[in-house]
Structures are given as structure tokens and as C-alpha cells.
BATORVEX-101499 format. One record per residue: residue number from 1; residue in three letters; x, y, z of N, C-alpha, C, O in turn. Coordinates in pm, 1 decimal, m for minus. Example, Ala and Ser with C-alpha at 12.3 -4.5 7.8 and 13.67 -1.06 7.14 Angstrom:
2
+-----+------+----------+----------+----------+----------+----------+----------+----------+----------+----------+----------+----------+----------+
! pos ! code !     n.px !     n.py !     n.pz !    ca.px !    ca.py !    ca.pz !     c.px !     c.py !     c.pz !     o.px !     o.py !     o.pz !
+-----+------+----------+----------+----------+----------+----------+----------+----------+----------+----------+----------+----------+----------+
!   1 !  ALA !   1319.0 !   m569.0 !    780.0 !   1230.0 !   m450.0 !    780.0 !   1320.0 !   m330.0 !    780.0 !   1423.6 !   m331.9 !    846.5 !
!   2 !  SER !   1285.0 !   m225.0 !    708.0 !   1367.0 !   m106.0 !    714.0 !   1290.0 !      3.0 !    787.0 !   1340.9 !    113.8 !    803.9 !
+-----+------+----------+----------+----------+----------+----------+----------+----------+----------+----------+----------+----------+----------+
END
This chain:
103
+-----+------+----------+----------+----------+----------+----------+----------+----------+----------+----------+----------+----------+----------+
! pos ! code !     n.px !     n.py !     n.pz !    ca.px !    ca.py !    ca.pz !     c.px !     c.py !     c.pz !     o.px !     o.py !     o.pz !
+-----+------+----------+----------+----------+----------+----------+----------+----------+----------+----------+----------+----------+----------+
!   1 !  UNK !  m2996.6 !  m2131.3 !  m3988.1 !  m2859.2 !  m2168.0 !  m4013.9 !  m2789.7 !  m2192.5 !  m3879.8 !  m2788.7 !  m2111.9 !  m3786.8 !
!   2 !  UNK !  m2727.7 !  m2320.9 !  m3880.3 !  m2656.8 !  m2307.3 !  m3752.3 !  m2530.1 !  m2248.5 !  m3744.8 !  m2452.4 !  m2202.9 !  m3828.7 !
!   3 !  UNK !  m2528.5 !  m2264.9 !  m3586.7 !  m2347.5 !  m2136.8 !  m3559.9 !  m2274.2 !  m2266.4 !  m3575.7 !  m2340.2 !  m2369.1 !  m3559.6 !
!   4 !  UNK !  m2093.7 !  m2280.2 !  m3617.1 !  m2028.0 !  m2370.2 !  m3609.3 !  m1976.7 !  m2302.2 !  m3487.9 !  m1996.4 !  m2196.7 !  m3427.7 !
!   5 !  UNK !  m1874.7 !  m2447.5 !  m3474.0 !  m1760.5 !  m2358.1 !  m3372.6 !  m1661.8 !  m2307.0 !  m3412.2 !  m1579.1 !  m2282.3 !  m3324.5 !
!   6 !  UNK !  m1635.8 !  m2279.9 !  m3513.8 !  m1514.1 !  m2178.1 !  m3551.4 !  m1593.4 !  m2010.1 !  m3573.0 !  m1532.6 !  m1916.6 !  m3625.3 !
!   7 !  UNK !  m1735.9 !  m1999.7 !  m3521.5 !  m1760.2 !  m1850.8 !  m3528.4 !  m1752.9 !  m1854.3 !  m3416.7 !  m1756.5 !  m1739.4 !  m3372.7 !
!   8 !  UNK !  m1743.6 !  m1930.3 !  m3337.1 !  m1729.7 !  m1886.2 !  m3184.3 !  m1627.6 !  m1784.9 !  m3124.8 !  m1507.2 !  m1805.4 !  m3140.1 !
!   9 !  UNK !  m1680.5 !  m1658.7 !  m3046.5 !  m1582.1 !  m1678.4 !  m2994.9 !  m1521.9 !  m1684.6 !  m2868.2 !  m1604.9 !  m1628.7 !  m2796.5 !
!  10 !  UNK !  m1422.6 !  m1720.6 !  m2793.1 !  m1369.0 !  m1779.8 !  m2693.1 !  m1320.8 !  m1625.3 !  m2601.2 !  m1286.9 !  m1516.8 !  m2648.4 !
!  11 !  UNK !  m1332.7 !  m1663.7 !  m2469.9 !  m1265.2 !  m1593.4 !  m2335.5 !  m1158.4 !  m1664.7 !  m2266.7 !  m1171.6 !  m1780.9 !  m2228.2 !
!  12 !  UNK !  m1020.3 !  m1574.4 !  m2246.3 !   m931.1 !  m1677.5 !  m2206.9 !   m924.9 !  m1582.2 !  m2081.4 !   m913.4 !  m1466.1 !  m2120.6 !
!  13 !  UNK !   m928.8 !  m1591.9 !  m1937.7 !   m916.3 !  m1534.2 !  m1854.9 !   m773.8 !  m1454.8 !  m1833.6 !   m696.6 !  m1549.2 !  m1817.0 !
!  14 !  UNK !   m700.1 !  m1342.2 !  m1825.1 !   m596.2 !  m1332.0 !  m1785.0 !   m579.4 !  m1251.7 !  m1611.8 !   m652.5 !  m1195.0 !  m1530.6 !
!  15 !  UNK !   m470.2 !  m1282.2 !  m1622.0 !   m421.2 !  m1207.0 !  m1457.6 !   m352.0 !  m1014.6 !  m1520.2 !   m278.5 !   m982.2 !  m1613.5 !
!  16 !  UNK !   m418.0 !   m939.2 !  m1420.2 !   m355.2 !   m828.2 !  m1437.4 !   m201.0 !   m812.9 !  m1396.7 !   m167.0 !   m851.9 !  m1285.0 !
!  17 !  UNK !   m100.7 !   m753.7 !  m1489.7 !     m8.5 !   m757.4 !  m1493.9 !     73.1 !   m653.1 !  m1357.1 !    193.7 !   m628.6 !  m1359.3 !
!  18 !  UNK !    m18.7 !   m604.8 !  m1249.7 !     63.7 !   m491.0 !  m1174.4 !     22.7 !   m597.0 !  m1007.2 !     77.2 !   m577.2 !   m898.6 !
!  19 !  UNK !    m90.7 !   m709.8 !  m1038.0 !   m106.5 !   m764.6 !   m922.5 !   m101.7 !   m876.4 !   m901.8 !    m93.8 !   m934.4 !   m793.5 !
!  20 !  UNK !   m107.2 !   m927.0 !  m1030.7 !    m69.4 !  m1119.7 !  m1053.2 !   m257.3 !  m1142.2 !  m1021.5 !   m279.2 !  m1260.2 !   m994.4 !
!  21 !  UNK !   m336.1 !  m1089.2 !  m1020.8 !   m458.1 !  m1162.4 !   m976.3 !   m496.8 !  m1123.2 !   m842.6 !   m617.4 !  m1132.9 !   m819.8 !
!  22 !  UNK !   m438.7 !  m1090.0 !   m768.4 !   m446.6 !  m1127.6 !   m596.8 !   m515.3 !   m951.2 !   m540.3 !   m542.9 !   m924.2 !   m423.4 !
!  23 !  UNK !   m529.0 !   m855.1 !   m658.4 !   m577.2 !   m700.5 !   m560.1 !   m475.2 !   m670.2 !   m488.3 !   m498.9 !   m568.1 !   m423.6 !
!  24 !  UNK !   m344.0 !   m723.2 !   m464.5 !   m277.7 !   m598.8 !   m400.7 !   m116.9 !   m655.9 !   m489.2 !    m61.5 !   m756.6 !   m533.2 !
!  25 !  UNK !   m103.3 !   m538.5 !   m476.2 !     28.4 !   m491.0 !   m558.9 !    145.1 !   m612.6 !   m461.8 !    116.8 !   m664.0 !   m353.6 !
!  26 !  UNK !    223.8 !   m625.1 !   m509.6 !    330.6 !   m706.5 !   m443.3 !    484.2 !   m612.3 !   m480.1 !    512.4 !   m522.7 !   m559.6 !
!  27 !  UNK !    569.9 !   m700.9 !   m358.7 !    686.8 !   m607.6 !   m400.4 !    671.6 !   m469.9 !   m380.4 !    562.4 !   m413.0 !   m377.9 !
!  28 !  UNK !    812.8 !   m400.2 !   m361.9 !    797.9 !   m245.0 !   m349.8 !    888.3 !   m180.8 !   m455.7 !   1005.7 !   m211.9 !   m475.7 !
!  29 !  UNK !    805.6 !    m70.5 !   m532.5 !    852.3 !    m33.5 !   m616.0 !    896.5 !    131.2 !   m535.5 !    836.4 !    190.5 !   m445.9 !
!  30 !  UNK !   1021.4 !    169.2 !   m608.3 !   1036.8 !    289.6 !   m554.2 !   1068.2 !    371.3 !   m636.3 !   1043.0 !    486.4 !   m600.9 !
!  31 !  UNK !   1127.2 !    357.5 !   m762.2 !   1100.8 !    484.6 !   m868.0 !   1063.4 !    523.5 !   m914.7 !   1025.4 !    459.8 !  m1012.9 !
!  32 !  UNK !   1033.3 !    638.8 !   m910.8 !    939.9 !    760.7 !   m997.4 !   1026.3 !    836.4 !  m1146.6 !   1133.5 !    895.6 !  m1159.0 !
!  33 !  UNK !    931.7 !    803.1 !  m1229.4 !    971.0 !    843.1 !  m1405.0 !    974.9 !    966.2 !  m1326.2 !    954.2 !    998.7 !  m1209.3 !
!  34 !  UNK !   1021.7 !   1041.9 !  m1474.6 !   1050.3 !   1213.0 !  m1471.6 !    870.7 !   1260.9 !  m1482.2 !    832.6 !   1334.8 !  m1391.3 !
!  35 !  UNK !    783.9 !   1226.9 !  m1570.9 !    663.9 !   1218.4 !  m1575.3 !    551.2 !   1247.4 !  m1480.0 !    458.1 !   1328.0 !  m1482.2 !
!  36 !  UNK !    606.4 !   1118.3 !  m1362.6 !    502.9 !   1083.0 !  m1311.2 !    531.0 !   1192.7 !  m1231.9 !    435.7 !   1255.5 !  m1185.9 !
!  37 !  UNK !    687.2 !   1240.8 !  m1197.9 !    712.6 !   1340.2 !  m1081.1 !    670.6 !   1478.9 !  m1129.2 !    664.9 !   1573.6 !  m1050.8 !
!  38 !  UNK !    639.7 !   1490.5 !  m1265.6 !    574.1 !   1618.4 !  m1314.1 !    434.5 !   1641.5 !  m1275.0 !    394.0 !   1744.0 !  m1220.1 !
!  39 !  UNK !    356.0 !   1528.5 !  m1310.3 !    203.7 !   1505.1 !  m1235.0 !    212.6 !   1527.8 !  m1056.4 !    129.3 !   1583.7 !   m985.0 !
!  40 !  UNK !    339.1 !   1465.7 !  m1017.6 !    304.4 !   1463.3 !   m877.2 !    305.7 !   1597.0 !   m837.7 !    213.6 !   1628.2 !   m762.1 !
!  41 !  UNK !    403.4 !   1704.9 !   m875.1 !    394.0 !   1858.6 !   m882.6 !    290.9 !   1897.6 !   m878.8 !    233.5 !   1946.1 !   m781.2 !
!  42 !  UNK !    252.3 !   1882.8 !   m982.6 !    101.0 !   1919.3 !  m1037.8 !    m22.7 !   1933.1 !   m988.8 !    m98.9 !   2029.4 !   m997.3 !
!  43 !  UNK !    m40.9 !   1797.8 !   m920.9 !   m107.0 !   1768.6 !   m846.1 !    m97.2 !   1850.6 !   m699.2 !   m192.6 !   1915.3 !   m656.0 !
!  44 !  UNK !     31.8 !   1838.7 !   m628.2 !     39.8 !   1925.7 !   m496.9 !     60.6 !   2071.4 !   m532.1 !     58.3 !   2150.8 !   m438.1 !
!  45 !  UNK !     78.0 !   2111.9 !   m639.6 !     54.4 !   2266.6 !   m643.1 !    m84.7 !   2316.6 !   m609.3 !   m113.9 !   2389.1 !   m514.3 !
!  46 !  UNK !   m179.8 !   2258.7 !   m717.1 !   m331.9 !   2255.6 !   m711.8 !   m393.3 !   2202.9 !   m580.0 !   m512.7 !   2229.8 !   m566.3 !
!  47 !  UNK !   m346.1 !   2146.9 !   m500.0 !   m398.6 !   2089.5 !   m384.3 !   m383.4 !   2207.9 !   m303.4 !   m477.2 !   2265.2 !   m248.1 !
!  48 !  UNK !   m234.0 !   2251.0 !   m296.8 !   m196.2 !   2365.7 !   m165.8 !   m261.5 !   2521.1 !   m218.4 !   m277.6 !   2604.3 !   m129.1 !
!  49 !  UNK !   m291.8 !   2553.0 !   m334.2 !   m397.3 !   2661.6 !   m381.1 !   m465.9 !   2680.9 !   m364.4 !   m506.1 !   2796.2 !   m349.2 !
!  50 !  UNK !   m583.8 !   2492.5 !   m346.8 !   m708.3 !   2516.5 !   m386.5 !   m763.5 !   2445.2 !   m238.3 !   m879.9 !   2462.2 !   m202.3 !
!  51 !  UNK !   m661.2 !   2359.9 !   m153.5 !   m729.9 !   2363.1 !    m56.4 !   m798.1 !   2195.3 !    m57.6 !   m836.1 !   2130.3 !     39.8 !
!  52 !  UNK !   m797.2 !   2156.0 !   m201.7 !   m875.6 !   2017.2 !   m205.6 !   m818.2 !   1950.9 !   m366.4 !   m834.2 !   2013.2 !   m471.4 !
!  53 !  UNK !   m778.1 !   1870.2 !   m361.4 !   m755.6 !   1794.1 !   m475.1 !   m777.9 !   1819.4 !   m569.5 !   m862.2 !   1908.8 !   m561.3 !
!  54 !  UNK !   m749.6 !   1791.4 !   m703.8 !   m774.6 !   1819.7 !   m839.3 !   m851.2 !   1700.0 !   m918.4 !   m809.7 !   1584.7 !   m907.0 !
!  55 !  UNK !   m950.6 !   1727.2 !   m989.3 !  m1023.0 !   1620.3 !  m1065.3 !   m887.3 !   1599.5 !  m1222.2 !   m804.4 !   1675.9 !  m1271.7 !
!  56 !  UNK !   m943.7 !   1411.5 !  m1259.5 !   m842.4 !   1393.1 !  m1328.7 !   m839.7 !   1484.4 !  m1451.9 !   m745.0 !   1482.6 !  m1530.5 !
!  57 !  UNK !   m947.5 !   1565.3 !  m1466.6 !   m995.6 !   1627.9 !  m1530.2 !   m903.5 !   1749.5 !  m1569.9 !   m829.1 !   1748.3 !  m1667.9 !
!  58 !  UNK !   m918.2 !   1860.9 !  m1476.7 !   m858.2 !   1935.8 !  m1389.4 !   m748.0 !   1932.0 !  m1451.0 !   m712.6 !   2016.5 !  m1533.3 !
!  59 !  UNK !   m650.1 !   1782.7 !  m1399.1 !   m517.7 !   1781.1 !  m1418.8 !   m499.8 !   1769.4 !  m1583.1 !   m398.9 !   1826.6 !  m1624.4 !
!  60 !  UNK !   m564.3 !   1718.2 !  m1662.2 !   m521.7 !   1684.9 !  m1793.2 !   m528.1 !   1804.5 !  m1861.7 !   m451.8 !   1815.1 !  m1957.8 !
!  61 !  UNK !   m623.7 !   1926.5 !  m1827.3 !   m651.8 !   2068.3 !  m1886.4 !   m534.5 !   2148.9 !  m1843.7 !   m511.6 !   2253.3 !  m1904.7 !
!  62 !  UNK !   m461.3 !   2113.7 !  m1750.3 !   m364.1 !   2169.9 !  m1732.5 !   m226.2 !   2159.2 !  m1763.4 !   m138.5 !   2245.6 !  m1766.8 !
!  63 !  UNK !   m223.8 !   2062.0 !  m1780.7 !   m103.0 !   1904.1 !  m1830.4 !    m60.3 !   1886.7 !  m1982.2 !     26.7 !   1822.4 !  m2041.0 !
!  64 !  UNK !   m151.0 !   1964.4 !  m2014.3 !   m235.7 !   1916.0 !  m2192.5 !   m158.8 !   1747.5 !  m2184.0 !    m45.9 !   1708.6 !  m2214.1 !
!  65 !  UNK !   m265.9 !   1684.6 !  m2135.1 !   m251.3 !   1549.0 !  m2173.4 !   m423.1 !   1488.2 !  m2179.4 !   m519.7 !   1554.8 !  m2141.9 !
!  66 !  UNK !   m429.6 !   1355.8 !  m2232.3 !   m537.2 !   1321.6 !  m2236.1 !   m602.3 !   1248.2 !  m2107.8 !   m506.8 !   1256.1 !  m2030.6 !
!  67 !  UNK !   m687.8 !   1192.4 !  m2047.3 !   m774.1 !   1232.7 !  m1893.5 !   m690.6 !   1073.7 !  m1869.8 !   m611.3 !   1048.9 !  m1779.0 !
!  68 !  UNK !   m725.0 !   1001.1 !  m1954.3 !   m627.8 !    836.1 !  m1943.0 !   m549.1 !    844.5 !  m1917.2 !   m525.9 !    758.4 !  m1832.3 !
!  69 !  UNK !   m403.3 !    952.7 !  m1950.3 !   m304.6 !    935.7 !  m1923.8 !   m307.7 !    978.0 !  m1776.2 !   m238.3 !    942.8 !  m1680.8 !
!  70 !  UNK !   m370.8 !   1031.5 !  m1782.9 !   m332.3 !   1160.5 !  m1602.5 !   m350.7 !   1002.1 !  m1535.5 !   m272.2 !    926.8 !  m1478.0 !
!  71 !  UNK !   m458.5 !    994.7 !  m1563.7 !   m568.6 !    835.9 !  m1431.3 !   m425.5 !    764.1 !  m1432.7 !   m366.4 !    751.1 !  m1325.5 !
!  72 !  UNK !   m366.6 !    715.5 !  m1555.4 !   m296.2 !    618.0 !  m1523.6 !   m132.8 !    641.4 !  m1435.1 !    m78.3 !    559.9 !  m1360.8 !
!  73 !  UNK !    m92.1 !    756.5 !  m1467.7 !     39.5 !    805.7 !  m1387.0 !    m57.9 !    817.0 !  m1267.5 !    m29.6 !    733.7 !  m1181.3 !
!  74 !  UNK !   m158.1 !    890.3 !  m1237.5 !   m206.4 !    892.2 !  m1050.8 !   m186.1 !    692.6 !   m987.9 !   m128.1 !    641.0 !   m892.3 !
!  75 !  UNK !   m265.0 !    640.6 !  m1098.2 !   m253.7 !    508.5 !  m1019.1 !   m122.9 !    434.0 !  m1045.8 !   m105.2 !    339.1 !   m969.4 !
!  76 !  UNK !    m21.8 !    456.2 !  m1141.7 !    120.5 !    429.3 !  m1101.1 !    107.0 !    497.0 !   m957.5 !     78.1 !    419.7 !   m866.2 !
!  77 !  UNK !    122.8 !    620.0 !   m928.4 !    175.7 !    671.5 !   m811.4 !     44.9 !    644.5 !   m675.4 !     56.3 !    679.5 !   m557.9 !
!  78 !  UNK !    m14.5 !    608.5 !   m707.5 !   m104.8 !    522.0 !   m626.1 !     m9.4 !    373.5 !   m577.4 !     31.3 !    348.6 !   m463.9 !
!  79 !  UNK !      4.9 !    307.6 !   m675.3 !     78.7 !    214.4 !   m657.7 !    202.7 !    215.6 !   m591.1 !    236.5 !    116.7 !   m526.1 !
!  80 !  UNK !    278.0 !    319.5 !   m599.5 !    429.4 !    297.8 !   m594.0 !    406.8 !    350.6 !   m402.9 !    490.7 !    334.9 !   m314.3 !
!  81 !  UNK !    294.4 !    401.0 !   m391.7 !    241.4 !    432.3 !   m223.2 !    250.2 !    632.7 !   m194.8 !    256.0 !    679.4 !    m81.1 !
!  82 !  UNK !    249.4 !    711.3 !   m308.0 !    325.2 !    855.6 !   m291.9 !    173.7 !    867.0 !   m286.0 !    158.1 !    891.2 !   m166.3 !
!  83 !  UNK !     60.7 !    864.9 !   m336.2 !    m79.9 !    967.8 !   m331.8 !   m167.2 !    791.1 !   m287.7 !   m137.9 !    674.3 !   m313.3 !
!  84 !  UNK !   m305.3 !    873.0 !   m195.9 !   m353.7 !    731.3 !   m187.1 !   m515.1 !    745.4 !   m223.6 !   m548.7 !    863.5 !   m231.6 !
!  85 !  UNK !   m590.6 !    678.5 !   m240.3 !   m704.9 !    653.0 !   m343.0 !   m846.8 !    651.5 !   m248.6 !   m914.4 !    554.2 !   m281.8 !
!  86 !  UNK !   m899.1 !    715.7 !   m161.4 !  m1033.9 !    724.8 !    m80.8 !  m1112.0 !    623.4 !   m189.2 !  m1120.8 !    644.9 !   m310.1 !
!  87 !  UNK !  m1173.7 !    492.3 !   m107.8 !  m1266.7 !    428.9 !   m196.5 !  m1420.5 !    462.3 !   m191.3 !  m1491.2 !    449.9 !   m291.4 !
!  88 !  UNK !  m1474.5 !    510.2 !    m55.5 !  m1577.1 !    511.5 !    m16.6 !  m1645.2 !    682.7 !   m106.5 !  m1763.4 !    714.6 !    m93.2 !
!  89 !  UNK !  m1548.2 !    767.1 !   m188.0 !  m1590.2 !    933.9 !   m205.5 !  m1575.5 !    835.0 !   m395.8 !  m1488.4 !    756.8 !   m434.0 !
!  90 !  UNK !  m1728.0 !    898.9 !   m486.0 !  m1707.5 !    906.7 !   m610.8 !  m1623.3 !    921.0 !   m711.8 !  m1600.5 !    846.0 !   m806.8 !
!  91 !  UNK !  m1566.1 !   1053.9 !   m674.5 !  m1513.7 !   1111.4 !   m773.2 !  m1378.7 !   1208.6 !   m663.4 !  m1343.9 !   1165.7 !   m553.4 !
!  92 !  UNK !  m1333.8 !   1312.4 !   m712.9 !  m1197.8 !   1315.7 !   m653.8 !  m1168.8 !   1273.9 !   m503.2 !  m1220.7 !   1311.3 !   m398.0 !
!  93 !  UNK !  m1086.2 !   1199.9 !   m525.4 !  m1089.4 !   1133.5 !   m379.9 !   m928.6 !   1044.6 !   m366.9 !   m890.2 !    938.1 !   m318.7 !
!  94 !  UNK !   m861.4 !   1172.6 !   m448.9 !   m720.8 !   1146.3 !   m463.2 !   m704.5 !   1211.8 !   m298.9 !   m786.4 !   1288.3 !   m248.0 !
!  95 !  UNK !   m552.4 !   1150.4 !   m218.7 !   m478.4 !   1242.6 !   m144.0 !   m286.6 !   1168.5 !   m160.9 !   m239.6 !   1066.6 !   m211.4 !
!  96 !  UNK !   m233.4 !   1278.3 !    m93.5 !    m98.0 !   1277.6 !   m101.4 !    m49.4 !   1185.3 !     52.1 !    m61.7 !   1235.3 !    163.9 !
!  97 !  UNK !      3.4 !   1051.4 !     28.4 !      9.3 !    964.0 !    122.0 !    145.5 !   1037.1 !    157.7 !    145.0 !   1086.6 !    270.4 !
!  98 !  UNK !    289.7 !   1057.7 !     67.1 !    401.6 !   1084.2 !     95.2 !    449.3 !   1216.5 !     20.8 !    421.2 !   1247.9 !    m94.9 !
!  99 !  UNK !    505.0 !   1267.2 !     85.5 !    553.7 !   1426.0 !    m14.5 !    678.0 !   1346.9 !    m67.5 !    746.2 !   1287.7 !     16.2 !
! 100 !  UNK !    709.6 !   1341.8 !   m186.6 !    889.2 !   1315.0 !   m225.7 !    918.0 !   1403.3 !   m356.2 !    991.0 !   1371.5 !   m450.1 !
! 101 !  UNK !    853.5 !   1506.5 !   m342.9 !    906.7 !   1670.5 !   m377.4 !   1047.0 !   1664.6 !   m390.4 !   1106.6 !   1640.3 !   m285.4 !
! 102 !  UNK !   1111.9 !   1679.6 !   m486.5 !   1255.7 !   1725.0 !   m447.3 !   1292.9 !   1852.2 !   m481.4 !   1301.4 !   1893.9 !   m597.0 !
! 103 !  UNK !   1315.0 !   1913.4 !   m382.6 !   1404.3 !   2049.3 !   m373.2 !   1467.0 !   2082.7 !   m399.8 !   1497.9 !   2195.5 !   m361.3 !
+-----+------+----------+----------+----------+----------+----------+----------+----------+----------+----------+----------+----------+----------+
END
């Protein structure tokens, strides 16, 4: 039996919506949700305890959130320039580029 072309189906390429295509973020974003600044806590509490970063893991068992959500507020705040992303280490290889802790 042959395939028609209406079982086909088609790939339409898109551009990611945080870089336009290009790998680096454009523009500077500077606000932080109430959220993300809860993770960012979170994150530097467990860092200054433990001496070394927290797996996204880690953070979601603690967070009670699910491991997606944590990844995705770290790489908002990856993005926005506050924690920065070691490419060359597997697995945790988060660090804190800027403290903006508020007191």
C-alpha cells in the first residue's frame, strides 16, 4: 500500500523563544519573580552549608517542586546573569555569578 501525502508528516523548524536562534540571550533582563528569588535562597543556603552546590535534584526534594521546574527557574536565573552554568562538569555545575539576596 502506498503512503499518500496527507499521512505525512511535516517539520517546521522554529526559533527558541529566549534567544531568537542565535545561543545567546539578547537584551538585559533584570527582574526576578518572587519564585525564582525563593530558589535563589535556596540554592545559596545549601551552597554556604554544604560547601558545594545543590543537585537539581536536591533542590526539588526540598522545594517540593517537580526536578523541571527547579531546572527551569535555575536557567531563568542563569539567564537573567544571578547563577552561572560550568559547561565542561556533567552534572552539578551550577555557581552563584551575583548575590542579589535582599536583606
Amino acid at each position: 500500500m502506498a503512503r499518500t501525502d496527507r499521512n505525512k508528516s511535516t517539520y517546521t523548524a522554529s526559533t527558541c523563544p529566549r534567544c531568537q536562534g542565535t545561543g545567546q540571550i539578547t537584551g538585559t533582563i533584570t527582574s526576578v519573580t518572587e519564585k525564582q528569588m525563593k530558589m535563589f535562597k535556596a540554592f545559596k543556603k545549601f551552597f554556604t552549608e554544604n560547601g558545594y552546590p545543590p543537585s537539581v535534584r536536591i533542590l526539588a526534594a526540598r522545594e517540593m517542586e517537580s526536578a523541571t521546574t527547579v531546572y527551569n527557574k535555575l536557567m531563568a536565573l542563569v539567564d537573567k546573569g544571578i547563577l552561572g552554568k560550568e559547561k565542561d562538569r556533567a552534572w552539578n555545575n551550577w555557581f552563584i555569578k551575583k548575590d542579589i539576596e535582599r536583606r
